[in-house]
C-alpha positions in Angstrom: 10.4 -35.4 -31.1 7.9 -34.8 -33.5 7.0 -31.5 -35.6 3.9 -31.1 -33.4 5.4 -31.9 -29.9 7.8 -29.0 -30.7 5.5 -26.8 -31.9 3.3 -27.5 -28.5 5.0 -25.2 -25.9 5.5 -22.5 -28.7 1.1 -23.1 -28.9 0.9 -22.6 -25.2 3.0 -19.5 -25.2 0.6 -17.7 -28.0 -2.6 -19.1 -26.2 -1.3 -18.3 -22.7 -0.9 -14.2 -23.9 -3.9 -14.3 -26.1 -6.1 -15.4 -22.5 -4.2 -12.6 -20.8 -4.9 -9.8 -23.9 -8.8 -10.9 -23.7 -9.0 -10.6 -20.6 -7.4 -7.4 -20.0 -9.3 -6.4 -23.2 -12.3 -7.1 -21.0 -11.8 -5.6 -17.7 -10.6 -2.2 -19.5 -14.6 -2.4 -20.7 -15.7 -4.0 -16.9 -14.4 -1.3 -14.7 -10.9 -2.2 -14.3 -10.1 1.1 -15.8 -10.1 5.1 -14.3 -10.0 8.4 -15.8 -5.6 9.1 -16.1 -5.3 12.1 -13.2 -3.5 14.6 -15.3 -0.6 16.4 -12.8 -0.9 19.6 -11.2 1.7 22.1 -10.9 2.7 22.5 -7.4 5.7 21.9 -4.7 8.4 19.7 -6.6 10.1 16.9 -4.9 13.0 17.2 -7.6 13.4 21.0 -6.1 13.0 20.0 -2.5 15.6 17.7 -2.4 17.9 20.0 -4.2 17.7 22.4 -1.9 18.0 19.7 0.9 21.4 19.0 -0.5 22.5 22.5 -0.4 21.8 23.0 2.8 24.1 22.5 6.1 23.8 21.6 9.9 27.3 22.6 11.5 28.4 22.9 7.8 27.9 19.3 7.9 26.0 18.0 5.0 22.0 16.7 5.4 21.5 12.4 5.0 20.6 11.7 1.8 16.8 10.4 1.0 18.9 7.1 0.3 20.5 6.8 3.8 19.7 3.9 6.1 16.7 4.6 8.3 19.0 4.0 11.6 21.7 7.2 9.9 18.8 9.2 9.6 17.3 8.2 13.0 20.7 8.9 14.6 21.2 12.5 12.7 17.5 14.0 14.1 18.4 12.6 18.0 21.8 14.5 17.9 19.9 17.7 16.8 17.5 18.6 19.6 13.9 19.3 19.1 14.3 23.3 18.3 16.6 22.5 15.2 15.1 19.5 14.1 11.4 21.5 14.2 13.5 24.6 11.9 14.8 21.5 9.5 11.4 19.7 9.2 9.4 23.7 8.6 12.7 24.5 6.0 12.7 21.5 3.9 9.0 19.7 4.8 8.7 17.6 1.5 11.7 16.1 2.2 11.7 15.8 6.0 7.8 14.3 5.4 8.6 11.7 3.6 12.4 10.6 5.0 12.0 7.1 6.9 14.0 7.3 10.2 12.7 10.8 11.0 10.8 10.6 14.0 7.3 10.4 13.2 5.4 13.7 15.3 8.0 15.4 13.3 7.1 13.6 10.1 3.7 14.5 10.4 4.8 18.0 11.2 6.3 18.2 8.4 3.9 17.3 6.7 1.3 19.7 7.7 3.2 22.0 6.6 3.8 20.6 3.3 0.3 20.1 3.0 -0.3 23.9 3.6 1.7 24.7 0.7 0.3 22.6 -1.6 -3.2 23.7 -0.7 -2.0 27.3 -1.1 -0.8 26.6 -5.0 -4.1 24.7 -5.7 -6.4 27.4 -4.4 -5.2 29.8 -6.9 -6.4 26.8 -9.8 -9.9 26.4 -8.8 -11.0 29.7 -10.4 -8.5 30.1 -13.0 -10.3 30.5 -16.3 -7.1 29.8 -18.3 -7.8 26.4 -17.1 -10.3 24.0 -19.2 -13.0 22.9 -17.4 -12.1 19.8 -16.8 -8.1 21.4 -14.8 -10.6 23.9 -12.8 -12.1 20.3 -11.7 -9.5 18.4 -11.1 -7.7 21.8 -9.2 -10.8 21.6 -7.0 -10.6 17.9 -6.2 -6.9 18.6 -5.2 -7.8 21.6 -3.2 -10.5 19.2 -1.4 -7.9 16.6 -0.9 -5.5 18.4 0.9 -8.2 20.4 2.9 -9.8 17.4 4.2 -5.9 16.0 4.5 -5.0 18.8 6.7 -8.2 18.2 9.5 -7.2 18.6 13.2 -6.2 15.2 14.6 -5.1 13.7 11.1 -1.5 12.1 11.2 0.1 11.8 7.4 3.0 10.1 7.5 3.9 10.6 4.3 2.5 13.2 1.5 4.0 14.4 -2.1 1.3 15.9 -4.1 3.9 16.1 -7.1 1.8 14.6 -10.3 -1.1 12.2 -9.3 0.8 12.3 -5.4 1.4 9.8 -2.7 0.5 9.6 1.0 0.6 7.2 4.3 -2.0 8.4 7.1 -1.7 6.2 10.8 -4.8 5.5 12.9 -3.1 5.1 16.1 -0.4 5.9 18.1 2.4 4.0 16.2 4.9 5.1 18.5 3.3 3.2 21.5 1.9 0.6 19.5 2.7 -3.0 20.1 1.1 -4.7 16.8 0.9 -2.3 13.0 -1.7 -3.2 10.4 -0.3 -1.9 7.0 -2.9 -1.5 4.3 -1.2 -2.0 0.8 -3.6 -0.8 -2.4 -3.9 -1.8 -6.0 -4.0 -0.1 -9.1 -5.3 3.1 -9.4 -4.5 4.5 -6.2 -3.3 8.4 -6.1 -3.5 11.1 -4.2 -7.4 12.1 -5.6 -8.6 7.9 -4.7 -6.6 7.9 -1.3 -10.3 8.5 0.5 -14.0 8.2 -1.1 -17.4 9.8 -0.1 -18.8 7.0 -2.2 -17.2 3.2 -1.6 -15.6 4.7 1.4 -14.3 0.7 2.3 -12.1 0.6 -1.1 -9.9 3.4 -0.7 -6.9 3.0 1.6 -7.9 5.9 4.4 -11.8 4.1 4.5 -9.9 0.6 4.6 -7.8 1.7 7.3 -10.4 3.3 9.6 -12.5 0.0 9.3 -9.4 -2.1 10.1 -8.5 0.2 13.2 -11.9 0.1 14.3 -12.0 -3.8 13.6 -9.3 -4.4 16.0 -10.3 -2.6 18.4 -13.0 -4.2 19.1 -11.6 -7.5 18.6 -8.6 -7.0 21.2 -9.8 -3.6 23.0 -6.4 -3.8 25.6 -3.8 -4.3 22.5 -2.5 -0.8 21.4 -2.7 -1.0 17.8 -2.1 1.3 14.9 -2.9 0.9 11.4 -1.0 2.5 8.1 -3.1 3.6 5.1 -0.3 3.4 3.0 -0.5 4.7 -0.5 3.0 5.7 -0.6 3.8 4.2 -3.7 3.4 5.1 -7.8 0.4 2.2 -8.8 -0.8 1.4 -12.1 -3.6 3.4 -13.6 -5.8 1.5 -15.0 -5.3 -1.3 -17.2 -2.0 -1.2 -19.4 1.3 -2.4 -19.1 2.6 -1.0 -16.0 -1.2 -3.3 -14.3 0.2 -6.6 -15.9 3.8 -6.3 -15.3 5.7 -6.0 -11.8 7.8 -3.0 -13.0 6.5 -0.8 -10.5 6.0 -3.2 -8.0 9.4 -3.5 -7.8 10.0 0.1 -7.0 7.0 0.2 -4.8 8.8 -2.8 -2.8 12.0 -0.9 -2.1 9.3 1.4 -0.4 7.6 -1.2 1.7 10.7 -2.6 2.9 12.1 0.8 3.9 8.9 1.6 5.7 8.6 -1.4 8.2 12.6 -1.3 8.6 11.8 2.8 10.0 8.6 2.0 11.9 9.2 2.9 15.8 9.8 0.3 18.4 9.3 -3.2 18.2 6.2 -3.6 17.5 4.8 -6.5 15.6 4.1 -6.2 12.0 1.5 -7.2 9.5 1.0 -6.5 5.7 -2.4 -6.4 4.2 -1.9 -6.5 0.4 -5.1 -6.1 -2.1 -4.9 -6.4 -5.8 -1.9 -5.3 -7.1 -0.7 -4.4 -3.7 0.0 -8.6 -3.4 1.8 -8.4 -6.8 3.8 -5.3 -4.2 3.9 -7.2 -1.5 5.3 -10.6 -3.1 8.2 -7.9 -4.4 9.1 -7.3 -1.4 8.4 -10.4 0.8 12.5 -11.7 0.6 13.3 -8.3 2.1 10.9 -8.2 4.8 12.7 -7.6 8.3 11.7 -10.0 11.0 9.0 -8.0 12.8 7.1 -8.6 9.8 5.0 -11.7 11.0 2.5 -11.7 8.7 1.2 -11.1 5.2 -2.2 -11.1 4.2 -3.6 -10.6 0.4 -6.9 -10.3 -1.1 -7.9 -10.2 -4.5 -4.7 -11.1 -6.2 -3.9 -11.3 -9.0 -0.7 -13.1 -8.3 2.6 -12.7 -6.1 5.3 -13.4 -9.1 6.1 -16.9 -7.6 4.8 -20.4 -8.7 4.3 -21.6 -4.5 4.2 -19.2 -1.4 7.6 -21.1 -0.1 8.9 -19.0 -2.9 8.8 -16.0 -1.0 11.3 -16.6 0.5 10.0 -14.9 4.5 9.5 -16.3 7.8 5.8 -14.2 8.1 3.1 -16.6 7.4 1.2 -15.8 4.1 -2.3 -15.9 3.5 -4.7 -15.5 0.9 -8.6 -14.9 0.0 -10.9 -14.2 -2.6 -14.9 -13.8 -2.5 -16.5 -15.5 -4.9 -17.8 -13.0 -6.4 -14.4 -11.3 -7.7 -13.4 -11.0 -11.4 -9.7 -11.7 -10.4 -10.7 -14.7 -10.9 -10.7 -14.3 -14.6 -7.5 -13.6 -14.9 -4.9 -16.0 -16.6 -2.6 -16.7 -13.2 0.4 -17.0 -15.4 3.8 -15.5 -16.2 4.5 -15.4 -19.8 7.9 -13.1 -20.9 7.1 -10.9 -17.9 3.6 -10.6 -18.6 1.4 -11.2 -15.4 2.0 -11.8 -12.0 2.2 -16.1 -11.7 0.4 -18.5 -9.8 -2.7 -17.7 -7.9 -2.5 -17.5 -3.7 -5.7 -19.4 -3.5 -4.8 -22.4 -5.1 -4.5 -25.0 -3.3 -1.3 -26.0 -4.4 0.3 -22.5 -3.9 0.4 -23.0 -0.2 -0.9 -19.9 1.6 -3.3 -20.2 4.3 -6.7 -19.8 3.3 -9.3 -17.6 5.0 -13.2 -16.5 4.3 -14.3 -13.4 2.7 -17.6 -14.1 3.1 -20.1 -11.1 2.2 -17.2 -8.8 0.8 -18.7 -9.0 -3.0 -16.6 -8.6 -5.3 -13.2 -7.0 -5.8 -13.3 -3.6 -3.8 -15.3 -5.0 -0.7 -12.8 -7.4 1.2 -12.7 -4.0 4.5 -16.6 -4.1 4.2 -17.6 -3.8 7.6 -19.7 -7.1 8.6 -17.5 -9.5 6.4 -15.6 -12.5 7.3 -12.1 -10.9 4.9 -12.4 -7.9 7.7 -13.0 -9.8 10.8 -10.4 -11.8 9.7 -8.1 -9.5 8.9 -8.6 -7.6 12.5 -7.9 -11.4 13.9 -4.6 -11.5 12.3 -3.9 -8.1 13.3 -4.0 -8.2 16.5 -3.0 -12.1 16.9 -6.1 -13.6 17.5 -5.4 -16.5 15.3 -8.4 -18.5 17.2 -10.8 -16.5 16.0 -10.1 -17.2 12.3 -12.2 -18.0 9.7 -11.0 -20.3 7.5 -11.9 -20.8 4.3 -12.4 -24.9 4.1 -14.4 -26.6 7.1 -11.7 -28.7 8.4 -9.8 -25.6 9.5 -6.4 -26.1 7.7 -5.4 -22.5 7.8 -4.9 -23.1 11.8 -2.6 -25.6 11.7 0.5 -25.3 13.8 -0.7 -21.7 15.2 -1.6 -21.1 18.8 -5.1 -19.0 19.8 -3.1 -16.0 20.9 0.2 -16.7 19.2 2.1 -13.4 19.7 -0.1 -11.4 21.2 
């Protein structure tokens, strides 16, 4: 071997995280990037679950937040409605957010969390020991969890501790026979959960154009659709963007969550930006009713081909033309980046139009093809796909109305 053909894969490592350092260097200065959300005091999760393992039913301990959904599931059905309503208005941050508990007490709960979180952010707003800029962001949160807590709202999960989490259903998941679960990219929080301004790219405007999508594409399926922002994502660009560090804990999530969801209905993810790096986590782990797994915008799935996934649900991929994910190196290099890209050709996903969704944040755009074809796969309508090529691939080998 010669001096230079050893030196060559030592070149391609330096080149390979110089691309990725110029072009995170650029999309810090392209829009990539947010204001940090600076946390707000308020209810603790570290104190609610303390006091959740204090307490007693029949001086029999509580299930731990860790417990398998179906333990938790089985604890609430041996307790009646009256005690299980006391439990969910005694410990709400924890009853809220506890997969397996059924979900009208969940949200319950969480109304009630909600309440208490508004009532420690009202004091804030007019606080001049506050800068000007915690009075804003005190009045941002107290907006947040007023417009959280309108009549006919169901949050599924909510934990305003630092920048906050939350899952809202359109629907009525417990009748529903197909889910839609909307998984977001970086910078997503409590504060970017729903916007006045680019409603379609925060998760709650993404869902409500999804649930409305599907409805009219299948008006006699009973659908419901998960906003679900229940998970710490990057903000901004920075390490924790360009590694799968909290994808990996945001997985554990995801998994938990469609293992708890009522029924047996028929599931399907739809991951954008670094929700697919999220998804692609979690894929292995995916329980069967998982059918399907969409992603838009990605900037990878941390595996070189979509057989590497390593799930029965078929996975496919989009991007508009207009996106700058584009420009990013689809690479792994020493943990750095997320690997191939899901619209290569080579990577094997099914390929679908986004036609009209311009750019990154417009792929729920009412009116575009990456909508109408999410609302297909949805509700099962595979024949009304749009594929991405002319000759159709992405249909091969599925049915019109598979699983419908």
């Amino acid at each position: 071997m010669t001096s230079a053909e050893a030196a060559s894969p030592t070149l391609t490592v330096v080149r390979a995280l110089l691309a990725l350092a110029v072009v995170f260097v650029l999309l810090a200065t392209t829009g990539w990037t947010t204001i940090r959300h600076r946390p707000a005091p308020g209810p603790s999760r570290e104190a609610a679950l303390a006091a959740w393992a204090r307490d007693r039913i029949d001086h029999r301990p509580l299930p731990g937040p860790g417990s398998p959904s179906r333990t938790v599931a089985a604890f609430f059905a041996g307790l009646g409605h009256a005690r299980a309503a006391r439990l969910a208005d005694r410990h709400p941050l924890v009853v809220g957010n506890l997969d397996g508990v059924p979900v009208a007490l969940r949200y319950r709960a969480n109304r009630v969390s909600l309440g208490h979180a508004l009532a420690a952010e009202r004091g804030r707003v007019d606080d001049t020991r506050l800068s000007s800029e915690g009075r804003h962001e005190a009045r941002r949160r107290f907006d947040r969890f007023t417009s959280l807590l309108r009549p006919g709202r169901q949050i599924l999960s909510f934990d305003p501790t630092g920048t906050g989490r939350a899952a809202e259903v359109l629907g009525d998941l417990e009748r529903a026979r197909r889910v839609s679960v909307i998984v977001p990219g970086v910078d997503t929080n409590l504060l970017t959960f729903q916007k006045t301004h680019g409603r379609y790219a925060a998760p709650a405007g993404m869902a409500e154009a999804l649930h409305d999508a599907e409805r009219r594409s299948a008006p006699g399926t009973r659908t419901a659709v998960i906003a679900w922002a229940d998970y710490t994502a990057p903000a901004g660009v920075g390490v924790d963007a360009m590694t799968g560090r909290l994808a990996e804990v945001g997985a554990a999530r995801l998994v938990r969550l469609t293992e708890a969801l009522p029924g047996d209905a028929r599931v399907v993810l739809f991951c954008h930006s670094y929700g697919s790096v999220l998804c692609g986590v979690a894929a292995p782990r995916l329980p069967d009713r998982v059918t399907d797994l969409a992603v838009a915008g990605s900037p990878g799935m941390r595996v070189d081909r979509a057989a590497e996934l390593a799930t029965h649900a078929r996975v496919w991929a989009m991007r508009d033309a207009d996106d700058w994910i584009a420009d990013v190196p689809h690479m792994e290099v020493a943990g750095i980046g997320h690997g191939a890209d899901p619209v290569a050709p080579e990577f094997g996903a099914r390929l679908l139009s986004a036609r009209r969704a311009i750019g990154h944040s417009g792929y729920f755009e009412p009116g575009t093809d990456s909508l109408g074809n999410f609302a297909a796969i949805g509700v099962g309508a595979y024949g009304n796909l749009v594929c991405a090529r002319a000759d159709g691939a992405c249909h091969d080998g599925i049915s019109g109305a598979e699983g419908r």
